[in-house]
C-alpha positions as CSV (number, residue, x, y, z in Angstrom):
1,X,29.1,-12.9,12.0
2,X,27.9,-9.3,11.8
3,X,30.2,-6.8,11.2
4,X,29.5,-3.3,12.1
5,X,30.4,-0.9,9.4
6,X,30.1,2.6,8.3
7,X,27.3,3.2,5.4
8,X,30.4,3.6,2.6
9,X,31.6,-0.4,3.9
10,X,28.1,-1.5,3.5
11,X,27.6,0.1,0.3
12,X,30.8,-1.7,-1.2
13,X,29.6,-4.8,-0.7
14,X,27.0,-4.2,-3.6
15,X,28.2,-5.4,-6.9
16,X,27.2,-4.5,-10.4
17,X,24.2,-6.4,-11.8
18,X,23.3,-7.4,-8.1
19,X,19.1,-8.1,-7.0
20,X,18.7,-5.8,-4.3
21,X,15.4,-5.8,-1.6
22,X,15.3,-3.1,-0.3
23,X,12.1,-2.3,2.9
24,X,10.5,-0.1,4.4
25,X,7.2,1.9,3.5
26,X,6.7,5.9,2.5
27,X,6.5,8.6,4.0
28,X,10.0,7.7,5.8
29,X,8.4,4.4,7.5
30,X,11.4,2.0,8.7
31,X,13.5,3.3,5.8
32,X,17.4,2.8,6.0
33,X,17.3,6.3,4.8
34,X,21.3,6.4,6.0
35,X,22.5,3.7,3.8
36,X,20.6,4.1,1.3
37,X,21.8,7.2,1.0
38,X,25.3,5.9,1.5
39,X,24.4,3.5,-1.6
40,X,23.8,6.6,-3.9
41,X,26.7,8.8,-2.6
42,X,29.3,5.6,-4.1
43,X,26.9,5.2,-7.0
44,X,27.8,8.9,-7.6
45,X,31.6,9.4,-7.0
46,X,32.3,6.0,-8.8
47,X,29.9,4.6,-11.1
48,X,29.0,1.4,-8.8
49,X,27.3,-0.3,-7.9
50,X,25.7,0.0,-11.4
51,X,22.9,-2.4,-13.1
52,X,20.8,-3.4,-10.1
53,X,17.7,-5.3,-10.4
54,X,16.1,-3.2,-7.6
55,X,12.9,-5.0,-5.8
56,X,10.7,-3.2,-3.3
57,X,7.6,-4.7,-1.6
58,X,6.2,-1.4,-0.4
59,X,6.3,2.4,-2.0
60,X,9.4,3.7,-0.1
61,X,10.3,7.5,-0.8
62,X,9.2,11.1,0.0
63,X,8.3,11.9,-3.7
64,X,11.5,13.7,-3.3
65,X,15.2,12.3,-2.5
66,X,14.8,9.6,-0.2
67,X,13.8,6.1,-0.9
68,X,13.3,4.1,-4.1
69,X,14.7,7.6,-5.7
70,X,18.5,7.1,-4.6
71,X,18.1,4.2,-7.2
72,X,17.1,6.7,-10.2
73,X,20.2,7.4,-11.8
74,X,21.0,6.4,-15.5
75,X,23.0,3.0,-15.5
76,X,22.3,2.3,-11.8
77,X,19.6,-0.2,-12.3
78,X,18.8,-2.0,-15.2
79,X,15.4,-3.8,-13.9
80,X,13.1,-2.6,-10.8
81,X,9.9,-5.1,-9.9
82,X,7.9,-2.6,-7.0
83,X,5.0,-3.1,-5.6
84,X,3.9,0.8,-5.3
85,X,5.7,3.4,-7.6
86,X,3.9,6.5,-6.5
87,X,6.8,7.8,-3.9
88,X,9.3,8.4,-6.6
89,X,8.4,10.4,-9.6
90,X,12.1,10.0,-11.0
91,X,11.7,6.3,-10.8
92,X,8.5,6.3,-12.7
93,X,9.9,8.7,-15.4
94,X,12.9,6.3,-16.0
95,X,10.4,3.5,-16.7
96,X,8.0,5.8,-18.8
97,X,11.2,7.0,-21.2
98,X,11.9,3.0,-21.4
99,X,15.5,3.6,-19.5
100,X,15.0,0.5,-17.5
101,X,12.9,-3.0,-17.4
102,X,9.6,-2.3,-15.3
103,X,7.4,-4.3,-13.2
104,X,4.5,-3.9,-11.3
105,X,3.7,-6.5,-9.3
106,X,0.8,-6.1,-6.1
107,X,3.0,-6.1,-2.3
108,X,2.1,-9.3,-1.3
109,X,3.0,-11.3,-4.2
110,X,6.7,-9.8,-3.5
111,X,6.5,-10.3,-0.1
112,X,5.4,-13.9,-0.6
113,X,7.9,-14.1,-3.1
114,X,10.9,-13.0,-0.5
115,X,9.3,-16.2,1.3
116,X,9.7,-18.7,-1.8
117,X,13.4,-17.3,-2.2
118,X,13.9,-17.9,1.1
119,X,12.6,-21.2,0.6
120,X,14.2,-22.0,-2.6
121,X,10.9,-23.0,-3.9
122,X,11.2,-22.0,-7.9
123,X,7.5,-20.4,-8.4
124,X,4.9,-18.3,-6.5
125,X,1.3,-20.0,-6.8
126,X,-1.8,-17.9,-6.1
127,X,-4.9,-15.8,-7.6
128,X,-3.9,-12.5,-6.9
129,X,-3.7,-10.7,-9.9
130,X,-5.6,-12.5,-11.8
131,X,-7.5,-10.7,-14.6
132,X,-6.2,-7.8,-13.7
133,X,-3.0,-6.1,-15.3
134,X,-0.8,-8.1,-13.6
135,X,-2.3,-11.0,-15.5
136,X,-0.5,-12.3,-18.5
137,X,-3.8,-12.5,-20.4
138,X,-3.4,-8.3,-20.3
139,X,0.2,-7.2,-19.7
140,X,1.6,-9.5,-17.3
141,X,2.9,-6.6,-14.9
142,X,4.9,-5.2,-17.2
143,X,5.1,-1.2,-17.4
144,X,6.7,-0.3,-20.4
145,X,8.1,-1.1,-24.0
146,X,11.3,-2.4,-23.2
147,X,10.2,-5.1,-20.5
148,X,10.4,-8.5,-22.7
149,X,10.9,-11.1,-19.6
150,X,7.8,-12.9,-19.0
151,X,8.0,-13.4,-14.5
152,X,3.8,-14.5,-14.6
153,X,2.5,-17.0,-16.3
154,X,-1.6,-17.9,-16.1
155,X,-2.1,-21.8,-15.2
156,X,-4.5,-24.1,-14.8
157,X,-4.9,-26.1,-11.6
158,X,-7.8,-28.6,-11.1
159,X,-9.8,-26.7,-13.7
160,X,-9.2,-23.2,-11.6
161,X,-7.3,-20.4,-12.8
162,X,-3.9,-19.3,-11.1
163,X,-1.3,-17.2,-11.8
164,X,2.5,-18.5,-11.2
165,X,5.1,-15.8,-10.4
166,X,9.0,-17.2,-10.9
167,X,11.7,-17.0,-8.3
168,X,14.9,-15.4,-8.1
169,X,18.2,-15.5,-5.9
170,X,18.5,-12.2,-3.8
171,X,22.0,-10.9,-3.4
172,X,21.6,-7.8,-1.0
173,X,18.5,-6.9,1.3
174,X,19.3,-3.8,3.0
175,X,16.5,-3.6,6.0
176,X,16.3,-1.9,9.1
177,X,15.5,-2.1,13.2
178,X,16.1,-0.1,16.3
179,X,19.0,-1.7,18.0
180,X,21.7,-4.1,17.3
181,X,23.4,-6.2,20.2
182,X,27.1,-7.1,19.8
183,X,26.2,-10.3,18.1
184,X,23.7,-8.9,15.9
185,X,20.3,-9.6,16.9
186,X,18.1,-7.0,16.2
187,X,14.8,-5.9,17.7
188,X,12.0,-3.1,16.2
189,X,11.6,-2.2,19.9
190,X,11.0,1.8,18.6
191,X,9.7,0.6,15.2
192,X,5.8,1.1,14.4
193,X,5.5,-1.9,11.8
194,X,7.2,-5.1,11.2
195,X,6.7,-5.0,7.8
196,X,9.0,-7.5,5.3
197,X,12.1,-7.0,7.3
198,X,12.4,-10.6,8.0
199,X,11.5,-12.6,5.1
200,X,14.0,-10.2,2.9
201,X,16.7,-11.0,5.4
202,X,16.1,-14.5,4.7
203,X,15.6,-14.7,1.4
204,X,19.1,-13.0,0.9
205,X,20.7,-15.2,3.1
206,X,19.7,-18.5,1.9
207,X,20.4,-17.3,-1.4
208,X,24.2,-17.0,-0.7
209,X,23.6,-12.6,-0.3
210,X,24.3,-10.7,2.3
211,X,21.9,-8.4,4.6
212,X,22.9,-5.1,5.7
213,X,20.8,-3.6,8.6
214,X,20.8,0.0,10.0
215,X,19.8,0.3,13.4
216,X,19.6,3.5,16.0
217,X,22.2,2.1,18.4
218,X,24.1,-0.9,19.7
219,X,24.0,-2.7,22.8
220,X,25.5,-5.2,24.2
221,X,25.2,-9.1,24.0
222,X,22.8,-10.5,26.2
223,X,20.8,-7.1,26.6
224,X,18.2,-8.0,24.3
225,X,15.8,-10.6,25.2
226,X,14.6,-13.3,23.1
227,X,11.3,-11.7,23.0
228,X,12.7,-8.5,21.9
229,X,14.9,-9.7,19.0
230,X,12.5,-10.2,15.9
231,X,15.6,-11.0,13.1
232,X,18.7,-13.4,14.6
233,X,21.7,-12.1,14.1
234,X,22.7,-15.3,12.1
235,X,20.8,-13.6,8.9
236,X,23.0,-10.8,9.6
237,X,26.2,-9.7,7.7
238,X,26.7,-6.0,8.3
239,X,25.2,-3.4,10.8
240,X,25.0,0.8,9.8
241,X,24.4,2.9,13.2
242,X,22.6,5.7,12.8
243,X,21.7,7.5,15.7
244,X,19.7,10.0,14.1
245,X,17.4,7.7,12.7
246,X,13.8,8.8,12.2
247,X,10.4,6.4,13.6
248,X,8.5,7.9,10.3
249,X,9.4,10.9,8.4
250,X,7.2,12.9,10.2
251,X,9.0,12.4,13.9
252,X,11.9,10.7,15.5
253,X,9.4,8.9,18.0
254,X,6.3,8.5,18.3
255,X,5.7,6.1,21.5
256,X,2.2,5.4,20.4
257,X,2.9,3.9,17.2
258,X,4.9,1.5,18.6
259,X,2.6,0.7,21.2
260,X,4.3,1.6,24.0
261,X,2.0,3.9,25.0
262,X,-2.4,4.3,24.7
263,X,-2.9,8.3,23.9
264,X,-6.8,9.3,24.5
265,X,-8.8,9.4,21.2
266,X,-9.3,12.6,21.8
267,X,-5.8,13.8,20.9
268,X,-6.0,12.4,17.6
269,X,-6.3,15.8,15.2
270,X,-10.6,16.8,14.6
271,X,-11.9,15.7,11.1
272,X,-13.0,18.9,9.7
273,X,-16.4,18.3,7.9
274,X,-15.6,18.6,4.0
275,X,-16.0,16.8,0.5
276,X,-13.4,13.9,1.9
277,X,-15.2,13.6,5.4
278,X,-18.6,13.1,3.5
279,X,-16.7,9.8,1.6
280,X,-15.3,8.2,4.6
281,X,-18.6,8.7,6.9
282,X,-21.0,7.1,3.9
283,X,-18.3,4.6,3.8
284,X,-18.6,4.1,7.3
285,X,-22.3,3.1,7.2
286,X,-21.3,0.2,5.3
287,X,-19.7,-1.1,8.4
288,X,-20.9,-4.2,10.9
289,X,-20.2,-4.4,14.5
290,X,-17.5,-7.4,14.7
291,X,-16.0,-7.1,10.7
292,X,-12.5,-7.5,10.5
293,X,-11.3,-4.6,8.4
294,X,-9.1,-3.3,5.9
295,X,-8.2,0.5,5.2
296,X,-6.4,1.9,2.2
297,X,-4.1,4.4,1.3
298,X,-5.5,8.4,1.1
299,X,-9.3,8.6,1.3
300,X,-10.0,5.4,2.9
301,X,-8.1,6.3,5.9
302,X,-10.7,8.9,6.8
303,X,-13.0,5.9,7.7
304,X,-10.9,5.5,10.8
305,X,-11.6,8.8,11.8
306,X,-14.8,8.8,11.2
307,X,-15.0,5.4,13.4
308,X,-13.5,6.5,16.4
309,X,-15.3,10.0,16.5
310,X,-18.5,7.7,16.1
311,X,-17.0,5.5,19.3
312,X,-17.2,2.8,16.9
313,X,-13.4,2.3,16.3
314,X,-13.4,-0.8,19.1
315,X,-16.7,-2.7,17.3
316,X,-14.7,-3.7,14.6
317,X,-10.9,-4.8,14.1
318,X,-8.9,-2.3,12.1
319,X,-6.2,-3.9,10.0
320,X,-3.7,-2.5,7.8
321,X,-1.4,-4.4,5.0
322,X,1.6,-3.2,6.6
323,X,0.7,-6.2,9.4
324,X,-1.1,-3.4,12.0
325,X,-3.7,-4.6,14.0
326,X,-6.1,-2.7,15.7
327,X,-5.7,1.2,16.6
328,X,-6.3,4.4,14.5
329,X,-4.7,4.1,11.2
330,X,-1.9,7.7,10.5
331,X,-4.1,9.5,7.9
332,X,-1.7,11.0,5.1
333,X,2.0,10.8,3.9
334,X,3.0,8.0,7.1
335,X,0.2,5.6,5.9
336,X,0.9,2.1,7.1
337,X,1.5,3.0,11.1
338,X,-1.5,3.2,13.4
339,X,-1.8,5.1,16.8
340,X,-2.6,2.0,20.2
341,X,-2.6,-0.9,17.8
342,X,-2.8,-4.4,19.2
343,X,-0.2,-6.6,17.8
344,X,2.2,-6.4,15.1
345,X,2.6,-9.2,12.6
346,X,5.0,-9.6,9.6
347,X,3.5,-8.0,6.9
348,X,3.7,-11.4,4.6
349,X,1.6,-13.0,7.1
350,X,-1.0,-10.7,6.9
351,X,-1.2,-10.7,3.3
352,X,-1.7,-14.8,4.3
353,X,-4.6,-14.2,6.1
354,X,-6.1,-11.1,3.2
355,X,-5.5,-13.9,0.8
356,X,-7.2,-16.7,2.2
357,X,-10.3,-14.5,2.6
358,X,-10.3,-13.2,6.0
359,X,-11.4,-9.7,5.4
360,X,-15.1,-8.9,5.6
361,X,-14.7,-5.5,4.4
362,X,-12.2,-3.3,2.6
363,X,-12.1,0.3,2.3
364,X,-9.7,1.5,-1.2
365,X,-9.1,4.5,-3.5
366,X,-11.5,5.1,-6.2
367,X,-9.4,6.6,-8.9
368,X,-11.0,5.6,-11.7
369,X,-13.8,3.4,-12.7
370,X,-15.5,2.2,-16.0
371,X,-19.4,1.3,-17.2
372,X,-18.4,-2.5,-15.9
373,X,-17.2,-1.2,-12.9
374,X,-13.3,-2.2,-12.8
375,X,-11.1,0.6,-11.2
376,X,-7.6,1.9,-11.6
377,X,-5.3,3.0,-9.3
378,X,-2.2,1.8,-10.5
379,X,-1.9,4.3,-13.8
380,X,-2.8,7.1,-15.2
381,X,-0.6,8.5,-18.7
382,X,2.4,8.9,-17.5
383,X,2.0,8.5,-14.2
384,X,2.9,5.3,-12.6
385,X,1.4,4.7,-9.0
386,X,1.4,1.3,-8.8
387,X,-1.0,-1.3,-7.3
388,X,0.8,-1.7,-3.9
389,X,-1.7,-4.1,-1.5
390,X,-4.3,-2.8,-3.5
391,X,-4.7,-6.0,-5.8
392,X,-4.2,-8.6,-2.8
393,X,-6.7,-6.5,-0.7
394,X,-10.0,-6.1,-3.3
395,X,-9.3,-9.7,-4.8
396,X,-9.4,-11.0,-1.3
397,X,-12.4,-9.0,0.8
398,X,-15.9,-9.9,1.1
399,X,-17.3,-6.7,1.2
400,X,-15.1,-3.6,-1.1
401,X,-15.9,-0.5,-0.5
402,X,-13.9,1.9,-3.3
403,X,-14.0,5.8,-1.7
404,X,-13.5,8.9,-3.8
405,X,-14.6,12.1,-4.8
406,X,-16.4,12.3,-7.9
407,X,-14.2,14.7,-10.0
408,X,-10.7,15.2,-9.3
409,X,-9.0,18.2,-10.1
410,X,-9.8,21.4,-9.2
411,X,-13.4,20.6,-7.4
412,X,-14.5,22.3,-5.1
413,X,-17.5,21.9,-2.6
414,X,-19.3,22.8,0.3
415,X,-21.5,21.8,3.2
416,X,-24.3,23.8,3.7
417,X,-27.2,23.5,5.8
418,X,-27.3,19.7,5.9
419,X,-26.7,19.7,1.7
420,X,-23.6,19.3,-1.1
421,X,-22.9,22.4,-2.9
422,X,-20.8,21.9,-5.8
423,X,-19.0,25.2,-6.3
424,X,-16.6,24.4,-8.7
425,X,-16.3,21.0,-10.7
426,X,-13.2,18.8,-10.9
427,X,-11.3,18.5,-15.2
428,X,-10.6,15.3,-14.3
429,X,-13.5,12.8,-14.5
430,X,-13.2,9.2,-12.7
431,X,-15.9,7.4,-14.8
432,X,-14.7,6.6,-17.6
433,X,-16.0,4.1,-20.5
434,X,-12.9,2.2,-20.0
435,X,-9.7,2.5,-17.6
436,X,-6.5,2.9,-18.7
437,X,-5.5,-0.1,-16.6
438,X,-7.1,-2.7,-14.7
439,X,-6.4,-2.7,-10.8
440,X,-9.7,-4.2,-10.0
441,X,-11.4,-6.6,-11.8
442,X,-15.0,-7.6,-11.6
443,X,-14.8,-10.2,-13.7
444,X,-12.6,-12.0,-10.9
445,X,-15.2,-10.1,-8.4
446,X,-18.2,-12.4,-10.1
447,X,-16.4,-15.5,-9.3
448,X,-15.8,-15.1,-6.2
449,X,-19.0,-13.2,-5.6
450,X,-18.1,-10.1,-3.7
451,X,-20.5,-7.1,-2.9
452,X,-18.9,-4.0,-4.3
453,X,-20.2,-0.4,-3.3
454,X,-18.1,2.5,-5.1
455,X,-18.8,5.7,-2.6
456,X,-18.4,9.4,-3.3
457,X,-19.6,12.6,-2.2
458,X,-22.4,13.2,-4.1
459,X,-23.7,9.6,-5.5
460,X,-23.3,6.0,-4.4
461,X,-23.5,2.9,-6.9
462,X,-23.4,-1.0,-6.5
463,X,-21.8,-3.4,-9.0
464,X,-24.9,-5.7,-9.7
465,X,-24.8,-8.9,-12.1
466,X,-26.8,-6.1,-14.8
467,X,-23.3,-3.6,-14.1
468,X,-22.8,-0.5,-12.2
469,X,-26.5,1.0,-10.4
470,X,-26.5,4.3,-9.0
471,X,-28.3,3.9,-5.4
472,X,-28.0,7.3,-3.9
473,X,-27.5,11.0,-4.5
474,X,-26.5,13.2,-2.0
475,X,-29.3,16.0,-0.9
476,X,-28.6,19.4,-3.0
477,X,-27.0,17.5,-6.1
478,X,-29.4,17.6,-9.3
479,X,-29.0,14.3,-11.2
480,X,-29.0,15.1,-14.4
481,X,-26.3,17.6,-14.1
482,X,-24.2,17.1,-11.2
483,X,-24.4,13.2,-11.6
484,X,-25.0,11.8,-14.7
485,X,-23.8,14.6,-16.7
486,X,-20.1,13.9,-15.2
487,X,-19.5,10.6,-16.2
488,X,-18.7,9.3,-19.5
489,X,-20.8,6.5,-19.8
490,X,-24.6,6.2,-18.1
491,X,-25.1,4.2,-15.8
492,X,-28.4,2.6,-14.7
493,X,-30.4,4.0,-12.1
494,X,-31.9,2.4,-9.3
495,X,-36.0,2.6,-9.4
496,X,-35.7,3.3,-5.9
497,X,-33.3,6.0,-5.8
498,X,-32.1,7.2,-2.2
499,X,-30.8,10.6,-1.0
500,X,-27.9,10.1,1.1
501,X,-28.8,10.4,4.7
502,X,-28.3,14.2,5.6
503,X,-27.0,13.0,9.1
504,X,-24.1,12.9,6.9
505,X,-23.8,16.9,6.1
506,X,-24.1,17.6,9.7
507,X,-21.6,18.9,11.6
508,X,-22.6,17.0,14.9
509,X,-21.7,13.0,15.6
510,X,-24.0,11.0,13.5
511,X,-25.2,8.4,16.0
512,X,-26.3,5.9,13.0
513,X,-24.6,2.8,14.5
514,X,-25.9,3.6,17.9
């Protein structure tokens, strides 16, 4: 039976050499920011719980001190297997200086691997990943010299090509909800995601673990309805209160992220016309009246903007990998949480339904891309992002749609008069003749024939069976030097070569999907 406790109980009950899940999202989504911060504190004063095999879903963190980052101590973990890196630099930098075992596997392989544990089903069986990094064929998700332990092998099934990711017994999840009732149920009534609370809770439970869950309050038995309670307090082994927990890291509550209120459109903050709004509203144009939808972290969340200034937002289902449907995706740091959505699913379930191909259209990052067309977001020198959803998302989407400015670092531009200025140009160029990893493959894209558009500010090109096409300039660029002259390898040009619609530089509503 659930015990409550205080954050320095709960964090006792984690052994050394434990697996522990640990949930939530960045930018302070549904983080157990309390305990895990209780976690760290004994980690500190004693020296325990030391070598943890740490496993996160999501990117969980500030970039600073919360999250993934109570974990980066020397001799606290041993192993980490995440699905996004990017919210703790500290955590990357122990994997970079080989001070721990590092894996990179994509969100919704973990999640669906919480759900095999759960299960006590020994593998993993699907396509995502395949071909890309994650792929034993390349690096089989490992992240630095000191990772040996193959977890992904490639198989052959009926002649098709799978990858199988191994199982493992969870001892701890530590996962969180709004309140608690004196037997332990626990409903997300204030949360704005479901995420991967539930399937952690049961995969450390049927593995003989224990779950620890923070909540904002407690209540008592009988006061929460069946419909409100989302994990059964029978997965339940110890409760932390903390009443000053946070919806998101940007606000205690925000009613309209967890649908209990509809705010007017017109409250969400105005797009201002720049470089970032250019990608999201040529991205836009690629959408049709009745796709169901995907949006990505940092430039792709503009499309949602750009959709509901267009009064477009309710022709189309916005989805997010967190398990959002519908609403106006949070632009920024709180990524994963939508203003009004319609329903709430777990977020293994809605990697279910990216996997099996429900997406018409995706919208992700473009951080870098080669002369064949793959992209990376997942690393970059030292730098360790991670692929998050990102792999599950393009391997699964009809239509991808990869958003990004052209040069990174230090560009800057400006709208004038209808027309791209380019006032100062980015160091950092994103076509490159080869990536430094591969996030997206189109070798997997050609079997499983997907369009592919890769969209910046000034120039537009498709991945064709002859490689990357440039389609489209923007008006004001000069090919030669502001295009072709920034990339490292030369594309081919389209014979019909388009300027960009110049509804586009215009300050007014565009009224193309009218």
């Amino acid at each position: 039976m659930a015990q409550i406790m205080t954050r320095e109980q709960a964090a006792a009950l984690i052994q050394d050499g434990d697996t522990v899940v640990i949930t939530g999202s960045g930018g302070g989504v549904m983080e157990a920011y309390h305990t895990l911060e209780g976690i760290e504190e004994r980690f500190l004063n004693t020296g325990h719980p030391a070598n943890l095999t740490l496993v996160h879903a999501s990117g969980i963190g500030d970039k600073n001190r919360a999250g993934v980052t109570r974990f980066a101590h020397k001799g606290m973990v041993r192993r980490v297997i995440g699905g996004h890196w990017g919210w703790s630099p500290e955590m990357q930098a122990m994997a970079v200086n080989n001070e721990i075992e590092a894996y990179n596997f994509s969100q919704g392989v973990i999640c669906h691997l919480y759900r095999e544990i759960a299960a006590q089903r020994p593998v993993l069986i699907t396509k995502v990943g395949k071909y890309t990094f994650v792929d034993p064929l390349l690096q089989g998700g490992k992240l630095n010299e000191v990772t040996k332990e193959d977890l992904v092998e490639h198989i052959k099934i009926h002649d098709v090509d799978y990858l199988m990711y191994k199982t493992f017994p969870v001892n701890i999840a530590v996962i969180r909800g709004t309140y608690a009732d004196e037997s332990g149920n626990i409903s997300f009534d204030q949360e704005p995601a479901r995420l991967d609370m539930l399937e952690a809770a049961q995969a450390a439970h049927n593995s003989g673990g224990k779950v620890i869950c923070q909540v904002k309050g407690i209540v008592a038995k009988g006061s929460l309805s069946a419909k409100r309670v989302w994990i059964p307090g029978a997965y339940i082994d110890a409760i932390v209160v903390d009443p000053a927990q946070m919806q998101t890291g940007e606000g205690e509550y925000n009613p309209a992220f967890s649908g209990d209120v509809t705010i007017p459109i017109s409250q969400l903050k105005a797009f201002p016309l720049n470089a970032r709004k250019v990608v999201a509203r040529r991205a836009f144009m690629e959408l049709e009246q009745g796709a169901i939808i995907n949006l990505g972290f940092g430039m792709p969340d503009g499309v949602a903007a750009v959709a509901a200034e267009e009064g477009f937002a309710d022709k189309v289902t916005m989805t997010i990998e967190q398990g959002i449907y519908g609403g106006i995706p949070a632009q920024g740091a709180i990524f994963g949480v939508a203003s009004n959505p319609d329903a709430f699913l777990d977020e293994s379930t809605q990697f279910d339904f990216y996997s099996g191909h429900g997406l018409d259209t995706t919208f992700l990052g473009l951080a870098q891309a080669d002369a064949q067309g793959n992209v990376n977001v997942s690393k970059f020198g030292t730098t360790i992002s991670g692929s998050g959803g990102f792999i599950d998302i393009s391997q699964s989407a009809k239509k991808v749609v990869f958003c990004g400015t052209f040069t990174t670092g230090g560009l800057k531009t400006a709208i004038e008069d209808g027309r791209l200025v380019i006032q100062q140009e980015g160091r950092i160029h994103k076509f490159v003749p080869a990536v430094e990893q591969i996030t997206f493959s189109t070798q997997y894209a050609a079997e499983e024939q997907q369009t592919v558009v890769y969209v910046t500010e000034r120039a537009v090109f498709r991945l064709t069976q002859d490689g990357v096409v440039l389609t489209e300039i923007a008006p004001g660029v000069d090919l030669e030097k502001d295009v072709l002259a920034q990339m490292y390898f030369r594309p081919k040009v389209a014979e019909d070569l388009k300027i960009m619609d110049e509804c586009i530089f215009r300050p007014e509503r565009m009224h193309c999907k009218e």
